[in-house]
C-alpha positions as CSV (number, residue, x, y, z in Angstrom):
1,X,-17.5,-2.8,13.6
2,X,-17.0,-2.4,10.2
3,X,-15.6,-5.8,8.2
4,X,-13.6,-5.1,5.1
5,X,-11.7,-8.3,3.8
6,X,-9.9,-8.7,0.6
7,X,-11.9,-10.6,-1.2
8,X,-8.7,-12.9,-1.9
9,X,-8.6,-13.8,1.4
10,X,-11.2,-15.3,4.0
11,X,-12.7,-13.7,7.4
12,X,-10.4,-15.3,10.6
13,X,-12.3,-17.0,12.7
14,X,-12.7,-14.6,15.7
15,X,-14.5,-14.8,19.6
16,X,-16.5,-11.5,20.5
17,X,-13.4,-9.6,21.6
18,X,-11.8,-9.8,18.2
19,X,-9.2,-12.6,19.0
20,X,-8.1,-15.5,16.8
21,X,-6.4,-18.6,18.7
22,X,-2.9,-19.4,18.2
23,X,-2.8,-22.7,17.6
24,X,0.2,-24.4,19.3
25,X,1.5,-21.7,21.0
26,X,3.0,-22.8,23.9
27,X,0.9,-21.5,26.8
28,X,3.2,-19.5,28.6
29,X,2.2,-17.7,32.4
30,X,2.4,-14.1,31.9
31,X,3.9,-12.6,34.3
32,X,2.3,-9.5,36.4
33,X,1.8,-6.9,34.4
34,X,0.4,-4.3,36.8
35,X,3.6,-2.3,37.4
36,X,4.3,-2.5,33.4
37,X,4.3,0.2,30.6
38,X,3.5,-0.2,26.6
39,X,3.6,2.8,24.4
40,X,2.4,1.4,21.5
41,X,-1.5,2.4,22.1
42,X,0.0,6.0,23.3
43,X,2.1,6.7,20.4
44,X,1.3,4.3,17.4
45,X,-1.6,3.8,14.9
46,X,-1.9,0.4,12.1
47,X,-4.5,1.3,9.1
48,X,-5.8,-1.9,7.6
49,X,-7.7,-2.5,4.6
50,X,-10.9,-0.5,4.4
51,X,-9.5,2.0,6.5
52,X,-9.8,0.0,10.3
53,X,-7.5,1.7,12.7
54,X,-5.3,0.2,15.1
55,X,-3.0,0.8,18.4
56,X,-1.1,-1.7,17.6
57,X,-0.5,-4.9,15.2
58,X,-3.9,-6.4,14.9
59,X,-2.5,-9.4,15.5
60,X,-1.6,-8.8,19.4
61,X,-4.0,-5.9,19.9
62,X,-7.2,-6.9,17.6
63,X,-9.6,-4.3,19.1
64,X,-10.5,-1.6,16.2
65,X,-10.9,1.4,17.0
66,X,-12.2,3.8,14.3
67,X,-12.4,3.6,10.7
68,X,-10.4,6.3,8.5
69,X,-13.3,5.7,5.8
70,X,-15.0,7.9,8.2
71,X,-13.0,10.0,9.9
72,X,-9.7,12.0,10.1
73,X,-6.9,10.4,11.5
74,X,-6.4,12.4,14.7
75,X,-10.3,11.4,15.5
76,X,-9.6,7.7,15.0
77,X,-6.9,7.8,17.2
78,X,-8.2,9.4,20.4
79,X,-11.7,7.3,20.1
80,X,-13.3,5.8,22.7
81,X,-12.5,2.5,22.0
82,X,-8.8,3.7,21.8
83,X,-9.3,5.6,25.4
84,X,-10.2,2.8,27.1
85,X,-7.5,0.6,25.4
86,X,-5.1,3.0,26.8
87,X,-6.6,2.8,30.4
88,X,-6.1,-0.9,30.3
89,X,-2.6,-0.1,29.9
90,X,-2.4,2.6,32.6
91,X,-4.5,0.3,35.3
92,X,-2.4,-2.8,34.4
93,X,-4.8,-5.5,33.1
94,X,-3.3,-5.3,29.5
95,X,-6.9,-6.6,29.3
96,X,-7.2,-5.8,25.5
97,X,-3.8,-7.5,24.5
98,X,-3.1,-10.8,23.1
99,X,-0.8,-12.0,25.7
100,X,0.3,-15.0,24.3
101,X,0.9,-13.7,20.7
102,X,2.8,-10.3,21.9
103,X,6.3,-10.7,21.5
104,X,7.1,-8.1,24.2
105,X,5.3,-9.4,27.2
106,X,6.5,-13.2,26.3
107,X,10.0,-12.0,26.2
108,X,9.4,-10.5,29.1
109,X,10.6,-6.7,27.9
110,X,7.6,-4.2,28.7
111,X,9.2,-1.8,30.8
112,X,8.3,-0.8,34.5
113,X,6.4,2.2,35.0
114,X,9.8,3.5,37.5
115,X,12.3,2.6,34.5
116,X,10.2,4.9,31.9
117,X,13.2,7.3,30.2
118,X,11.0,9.4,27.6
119,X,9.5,12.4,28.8
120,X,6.2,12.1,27.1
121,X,5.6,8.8,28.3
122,X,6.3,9.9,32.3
123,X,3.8,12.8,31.8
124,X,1.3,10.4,30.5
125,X,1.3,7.8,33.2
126,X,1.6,11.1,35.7
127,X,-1.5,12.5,34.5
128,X,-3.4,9.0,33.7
129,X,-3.8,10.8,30.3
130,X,-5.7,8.7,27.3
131,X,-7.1,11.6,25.1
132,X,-5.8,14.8,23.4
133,X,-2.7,12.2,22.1
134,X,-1.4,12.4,18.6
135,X,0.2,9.4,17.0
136,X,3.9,9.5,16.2
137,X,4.6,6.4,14.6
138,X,1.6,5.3,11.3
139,X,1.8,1.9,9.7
140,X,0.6,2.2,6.5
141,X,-1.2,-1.6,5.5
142,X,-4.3,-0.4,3.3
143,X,-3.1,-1.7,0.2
144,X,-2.0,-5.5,0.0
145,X,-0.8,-5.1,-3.2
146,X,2.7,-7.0,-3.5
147,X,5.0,-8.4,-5.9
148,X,4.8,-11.8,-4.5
149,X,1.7,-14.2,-3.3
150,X,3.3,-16.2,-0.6
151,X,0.6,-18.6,1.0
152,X,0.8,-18.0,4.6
153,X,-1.2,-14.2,3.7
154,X,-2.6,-14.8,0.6
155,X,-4.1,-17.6,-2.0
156,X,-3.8,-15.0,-5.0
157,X,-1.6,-12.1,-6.9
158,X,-2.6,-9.2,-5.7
159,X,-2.1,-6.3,-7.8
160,X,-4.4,-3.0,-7.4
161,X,-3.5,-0.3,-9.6
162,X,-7.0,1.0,-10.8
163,X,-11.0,0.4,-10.0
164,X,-13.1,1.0,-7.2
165,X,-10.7,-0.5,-4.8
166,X,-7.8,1.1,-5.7
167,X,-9.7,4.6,-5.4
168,X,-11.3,3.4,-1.9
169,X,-7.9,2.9,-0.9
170,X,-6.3,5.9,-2.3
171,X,-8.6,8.4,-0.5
172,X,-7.5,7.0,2.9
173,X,-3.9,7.7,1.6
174,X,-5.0,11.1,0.7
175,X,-5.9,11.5,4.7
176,X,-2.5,10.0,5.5
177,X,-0.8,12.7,3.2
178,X,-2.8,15.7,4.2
179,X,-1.6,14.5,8.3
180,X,1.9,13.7,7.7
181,X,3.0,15.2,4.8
182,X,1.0,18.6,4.0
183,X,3.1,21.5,4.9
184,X,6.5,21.1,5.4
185,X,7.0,20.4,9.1
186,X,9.6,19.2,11.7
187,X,7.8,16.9,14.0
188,X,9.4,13.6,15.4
189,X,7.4,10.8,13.1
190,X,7.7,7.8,11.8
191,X,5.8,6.4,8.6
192,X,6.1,2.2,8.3
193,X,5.1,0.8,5.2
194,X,4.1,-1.9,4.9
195,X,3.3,-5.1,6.9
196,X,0.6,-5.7,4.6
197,X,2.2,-6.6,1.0
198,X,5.5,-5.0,-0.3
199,X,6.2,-0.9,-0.3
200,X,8.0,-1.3,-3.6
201,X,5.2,-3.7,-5.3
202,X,2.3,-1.7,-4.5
203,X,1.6,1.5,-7.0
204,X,0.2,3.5,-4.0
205,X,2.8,3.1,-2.1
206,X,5.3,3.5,-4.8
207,X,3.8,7.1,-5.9
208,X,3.8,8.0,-2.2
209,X,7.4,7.3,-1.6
210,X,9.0,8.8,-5.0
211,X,6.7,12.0,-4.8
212,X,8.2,12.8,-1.0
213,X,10.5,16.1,-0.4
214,X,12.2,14.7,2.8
215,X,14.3,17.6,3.2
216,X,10.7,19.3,3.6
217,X,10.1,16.8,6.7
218,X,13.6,16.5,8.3
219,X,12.2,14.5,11.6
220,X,9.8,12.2,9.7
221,X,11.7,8.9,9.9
222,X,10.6,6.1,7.3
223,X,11.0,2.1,7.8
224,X,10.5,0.2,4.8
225,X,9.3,-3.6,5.2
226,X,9.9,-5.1,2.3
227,X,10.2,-9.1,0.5
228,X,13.5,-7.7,-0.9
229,X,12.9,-8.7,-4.2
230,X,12.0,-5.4,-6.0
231,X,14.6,-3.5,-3.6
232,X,17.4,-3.1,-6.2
233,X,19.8,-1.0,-6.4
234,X,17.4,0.9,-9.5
235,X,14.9,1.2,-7.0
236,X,17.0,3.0,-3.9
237,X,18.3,4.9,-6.8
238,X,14.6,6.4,-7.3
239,X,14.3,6.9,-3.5
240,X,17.2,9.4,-3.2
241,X,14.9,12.2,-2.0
242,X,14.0,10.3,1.0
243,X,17.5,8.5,1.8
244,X,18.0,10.7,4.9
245,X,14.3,9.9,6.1
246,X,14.9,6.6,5.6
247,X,15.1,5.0,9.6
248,X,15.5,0.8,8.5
249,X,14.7,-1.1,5.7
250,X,13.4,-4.6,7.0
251,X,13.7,-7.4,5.0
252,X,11.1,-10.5,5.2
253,X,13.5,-13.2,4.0
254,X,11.7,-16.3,5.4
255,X,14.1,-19.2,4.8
256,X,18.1,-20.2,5.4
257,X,18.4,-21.4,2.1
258,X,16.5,-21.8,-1.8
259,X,14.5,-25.0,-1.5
260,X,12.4,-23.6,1.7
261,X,12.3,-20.0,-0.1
262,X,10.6,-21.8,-2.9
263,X,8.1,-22.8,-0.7
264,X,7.7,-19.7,1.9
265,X,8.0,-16.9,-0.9
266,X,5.9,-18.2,-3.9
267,X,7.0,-15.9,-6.9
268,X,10.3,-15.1,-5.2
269,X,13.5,-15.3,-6.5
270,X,16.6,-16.4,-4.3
271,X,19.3,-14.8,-6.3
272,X,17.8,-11.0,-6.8
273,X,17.2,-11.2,-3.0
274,X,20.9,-12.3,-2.0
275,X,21.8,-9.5,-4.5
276,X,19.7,-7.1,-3.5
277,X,20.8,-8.1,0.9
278,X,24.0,-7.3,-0.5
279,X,23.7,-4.2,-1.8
280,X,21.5,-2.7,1.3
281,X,24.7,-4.3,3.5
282,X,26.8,-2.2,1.6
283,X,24.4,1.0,2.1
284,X,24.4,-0.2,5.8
285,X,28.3,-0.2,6.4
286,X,28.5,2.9,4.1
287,X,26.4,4.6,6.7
288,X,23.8,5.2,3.7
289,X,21.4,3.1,5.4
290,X,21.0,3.7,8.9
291,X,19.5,0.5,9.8
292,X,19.0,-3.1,8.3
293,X,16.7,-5.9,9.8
294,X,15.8,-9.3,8.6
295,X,12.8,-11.3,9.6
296,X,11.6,-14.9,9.7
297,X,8.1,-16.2,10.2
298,X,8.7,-19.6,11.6
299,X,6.8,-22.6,10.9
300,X,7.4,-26.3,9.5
301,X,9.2,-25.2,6.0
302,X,11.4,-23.3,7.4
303,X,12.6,-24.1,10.9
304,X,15.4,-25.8,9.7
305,X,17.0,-23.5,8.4
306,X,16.8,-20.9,11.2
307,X,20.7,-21.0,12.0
308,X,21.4,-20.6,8.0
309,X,18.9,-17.3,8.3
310,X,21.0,-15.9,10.8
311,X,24.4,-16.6,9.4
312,X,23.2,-14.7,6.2
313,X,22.0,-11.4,8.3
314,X,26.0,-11.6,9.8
315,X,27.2,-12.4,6.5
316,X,25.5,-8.9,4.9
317,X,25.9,-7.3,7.8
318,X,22.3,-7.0,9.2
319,X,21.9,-5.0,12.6
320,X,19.2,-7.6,13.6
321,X,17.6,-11.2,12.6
322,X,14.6,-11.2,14.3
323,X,12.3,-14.5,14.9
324,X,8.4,-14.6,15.2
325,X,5.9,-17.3,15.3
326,X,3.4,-17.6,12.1
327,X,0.1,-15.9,12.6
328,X,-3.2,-17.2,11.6
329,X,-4.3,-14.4,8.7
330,X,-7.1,-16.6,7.4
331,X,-5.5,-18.4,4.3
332,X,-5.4,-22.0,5.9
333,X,-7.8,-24.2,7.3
334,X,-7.3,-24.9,10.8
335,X,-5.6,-28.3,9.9
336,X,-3.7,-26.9,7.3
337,X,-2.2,-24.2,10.1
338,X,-1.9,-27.2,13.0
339,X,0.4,-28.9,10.2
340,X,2.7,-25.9,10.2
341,X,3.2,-24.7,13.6
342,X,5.8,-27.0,14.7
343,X,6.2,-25.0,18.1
344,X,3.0,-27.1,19.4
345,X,4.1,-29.9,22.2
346,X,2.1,-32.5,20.2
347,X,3.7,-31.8,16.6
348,X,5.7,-34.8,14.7
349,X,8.6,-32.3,14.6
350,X,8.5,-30.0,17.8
351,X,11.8,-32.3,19.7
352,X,13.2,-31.0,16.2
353,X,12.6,-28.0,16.5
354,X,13.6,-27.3,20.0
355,X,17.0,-29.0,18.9
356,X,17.0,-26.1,16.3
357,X,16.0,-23.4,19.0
358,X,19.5,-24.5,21.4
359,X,21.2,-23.8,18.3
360,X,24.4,-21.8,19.8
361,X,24.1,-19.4,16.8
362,X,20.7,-17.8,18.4
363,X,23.0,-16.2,21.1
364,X,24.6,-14.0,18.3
365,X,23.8,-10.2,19.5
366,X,21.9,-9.6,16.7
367,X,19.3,-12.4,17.1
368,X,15.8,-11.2,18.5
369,X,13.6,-14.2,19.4
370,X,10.4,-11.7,20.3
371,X,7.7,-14.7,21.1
372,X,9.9,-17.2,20.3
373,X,11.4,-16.8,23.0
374,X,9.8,-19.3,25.5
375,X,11.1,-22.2,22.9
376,X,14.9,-21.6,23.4
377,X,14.7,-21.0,27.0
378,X,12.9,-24.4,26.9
379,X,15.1,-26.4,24.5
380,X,18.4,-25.1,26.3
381,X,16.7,-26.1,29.6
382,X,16.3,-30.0,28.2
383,X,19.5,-29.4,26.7
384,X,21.3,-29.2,30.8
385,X,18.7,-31.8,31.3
386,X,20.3,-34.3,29.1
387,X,24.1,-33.5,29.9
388,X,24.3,-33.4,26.0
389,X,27.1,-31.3,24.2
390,X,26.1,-28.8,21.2
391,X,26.8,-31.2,18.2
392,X,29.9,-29.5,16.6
393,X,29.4,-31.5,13.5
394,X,26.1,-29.8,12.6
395,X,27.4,-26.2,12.6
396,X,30.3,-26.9,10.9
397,X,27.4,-28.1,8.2
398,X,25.6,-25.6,8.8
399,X,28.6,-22.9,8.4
400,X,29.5,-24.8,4.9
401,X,25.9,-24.3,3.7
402,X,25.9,-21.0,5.0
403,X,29.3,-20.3,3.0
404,X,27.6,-21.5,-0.3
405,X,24.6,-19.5,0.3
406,X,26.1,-15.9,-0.8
């Protein structure tokens, strides 16, 4: 397998089938998955530093399959590592998957193979069919380059905008380009950037997005995930030629108020992202945007202030304020992770944090728990337990803060 690893960031500790352990993640029985579907390794493909190609986000599926260094795209994806991921699927042993960390078999949301609606999807369990695919949904995360360095993916600035790494990563864009955006065309597909840095601090990415012709590639659909911080009102200004491509802007916001942002998003800045959250609301309620999605990485600095978090995705007008556990990308010790991950049984601060999980503000419709899930099931189960009443009080607190926030 080829290894390339920013050299800002240390190799993850892995066991011979690619797999990192979650530390603290509450061990959850998965149910049977032998009558269950997942399209991902069918339909989607994540390219990593150096080029390593994925079916799905490394972190839940970390089997490579292929690296674009040395091949085109469409070869990548129908490799044999990637057929016989896909035949895990088809059989039912999910045997590749990281069960625990996948949001959608903890929440319990794969869908049966009898309650499968797309077409494509029906032929393909029909004809047990792993080959001859082509991907419809790319993530684009070969260039970490961001605006910010927060510490739970990185220890340093990173910046690329010329030398050998910059080029290295710039010819596996030019593959990218010459697959999804040579001639014009009018296939269904759907180009993410980035979960690897930010799409607007990252020159590559930049000079891909403002040099696209959408109305050239009227089905390619484009979802953005971004810190926010460099997503002004300047900046959607110079995406104009791509507003109609543009399928959801996702916004890693990380805290429910300043002090944790200080600490989750190092180089951040509080007011320029309330700003900016504001403005996409507006292109959201306008119709401008089509969709607008928040996200929090939870862990010890910022579990607190999970309700705050939501209240600021109703307050702009979010369609969804999605939760996810934090994932081990190699920038902390062991320890240092263990201290954070306030979701294990034996943390100082898990009781607290399962009093933050009943929080009645986590039923709002536009909350998605994904593998969080298991946490407020089991916090509003000790909540019957006890007899004890939500604590009024606190979320008229909360509300205030929440008031004061925009």
């Amino acid at each position: 397998m080829t290894e390339k690893i920013s050299k800002w960031i240390k190799a993850i500790d892995r066991d011979s089938d690619g797999f990192t352990k979650m530390e603290g993640v509450l061990n959850k029985p998965v149910e049977d998955l032998s009558e269950r579907f997942c399209a991902a390794p069918f339909d989607y493909v994540d390219i990593q530093s150096g080029g390593r190609l994925f079916l799905c986000c490394p972190t839940w599926l970390p089997t490579e399959i292929g690296n674009l260094s040395d091949m085109e795209l469409i070869d990548g994806f129908n490799s044999e590592t990637a057929q016989r991921i896909r035949a895990s699927i088809l059989e039912g042993s999910f045997k590749y998957c990281h069960k625990l960390a996948c949001p959608y078999i903890q929440g319990g949301s794969l869908p049966k193979r009898t309650e499968i609606q797309d077409e494509r999807h029906k032929r393909i369990v029909e004809q047990a069919q792993v080959s001859g695919l082509e991907p419809n949904h790319i993530s684009l995360c070969y260039d970490d380059s961001c605006n910010l360095s927060c510490p739970s993916c990185r220890t340093n600035f990173i910046s690329l905008k010329s030398g050998p790494e910059y080029d290295e990563r710039r010819s596996l864009q030019k593959k990218v380009i010459r697959f999804a955006f040579g001639a014009p065309h009018d296939r269904a597909l759907v180009i993410t950037i980035t979960g690897s840095g930010d799409p607007l601090g990252s020159k590559l990415f930049r000079d891909l997005l403002f040099s696209i012709d959408g109305s050239r590639y009227p089905n390619v659909r484009i979802d953005l995930h971004t810190n926010g911080v460099a997503f002004t009102a300047a900046a959607w200004g110079k995406l104009e030629r791509i507003h109609k491509n543009i399928r959801k802007v996702i916004v890693s916001v990380d805290a429910g108020n300043e002090e944790q942002y200080r600490i989750t998003r190092r180089g951040g800045n509080w007011g320029m992202l309330m700003k900016n959250l504001e403005m996409l609301g507006r292109k959201r309620q306008e119709a401008t945007l089509r969709s607008l999605e928040l996200n929090l990485i939870v862990q010890r600095d910022n579990f607190r202030g999970i309700p705050d978090y939501v209240r600021i995705g109703q307050r702009v007008g979010a369609d969804c304020c999605s939760l996810s556990l934090l994932s081990d990308w190699g920038t902390w010790s062991k320890e240092e992770l263990q201290a954070r991950t306030v979701w294990s049984s034996d943390h100082p601060l898990f009781e607290e944090f399962l009093r933050v999980m009943a929080d009645p503000i986590l039923e709002a419709p536009i909350v998605y728990l994904g593998n969080t899930f298991a946490y407020r099931k089991e916090a509003l189960a000790q909540l019957r337990a006890s007899g004890q009443d939500q604590i009024k009080g606190q979320q008229e607190s909360a509300q205030t803060r929440a008031d004061q926030t925009l």
